[in-house]
C-alpha positions, 0 to 999 in steps of 0.5 A, a space after each residue: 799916904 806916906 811919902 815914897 821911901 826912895 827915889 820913885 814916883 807912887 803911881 804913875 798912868 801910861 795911857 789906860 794902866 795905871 801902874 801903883 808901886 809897891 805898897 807897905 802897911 803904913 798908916 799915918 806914918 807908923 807901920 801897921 803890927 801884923 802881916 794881914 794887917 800889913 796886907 790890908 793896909 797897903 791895898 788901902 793905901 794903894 786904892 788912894 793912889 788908884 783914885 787919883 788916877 781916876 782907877 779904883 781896887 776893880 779896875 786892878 788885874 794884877 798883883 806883884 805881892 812880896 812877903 818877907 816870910 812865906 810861912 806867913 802866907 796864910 795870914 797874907 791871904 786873909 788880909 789880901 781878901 779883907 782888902 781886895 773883897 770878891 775881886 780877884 786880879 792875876 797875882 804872883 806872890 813871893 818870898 824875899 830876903 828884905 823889904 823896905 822901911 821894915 815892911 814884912 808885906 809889898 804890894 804892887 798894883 795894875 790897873 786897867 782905867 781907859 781915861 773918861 
């Protein structure tokens, strides 16, 4: 996981939601090369922070999803799919002007985790 680029907190639980702020492509520090690729690895690298509140990847119902370039939509969804597998939450894509830290994907998630 890589730190926060700014003044937020990765994830946070309120009652049974586990709320993951957005995710970009980073492993290991370095920003993955390609928006499928940017895709799956911010899904990854909010799945770490779901288990940390005790949620995981199903226990998400939706998905905030920004993408620096809409014509990229196609490769996005191959990622969002390697990422996700069959689970499939609500989600709302769209496009934006930038995004952090060089990020051409966002990813922001909620989950569903009543605390056992």
């Amino acid at each position: 996981m890589s730190k926060p680029l700014g003044p937020y907190t990765p994830a946070v639980r309120a009652g049974d939601l586990v709320v993951v702020s957005g995710q970009g492509g980073v492993k290991d520090g370095v920003l993955v090369d390609g928006v499928a690729a940017q895709a799956r690895q911010a899904i990854a690298n909010a799945e770490v922070l779901l288990a940390e509140h005790g949620a995981q990847l199903t226990d998400v119902f939706k998905t905030m999803c920004f993408l620096l370039d809409m014509s990229t939509f196609g490769d996005f969804n191959e990622g969002y799919l390697a990422g996700f597998g069959d689970h499939r939450p609500a989600r709302s894509t769209v496009g934006v002007s930038e995004l952090p830290g060089g990020f051409r994907v966002e990813i922001e998630m909620w989950a569903h985790a009543p605390k056992q």
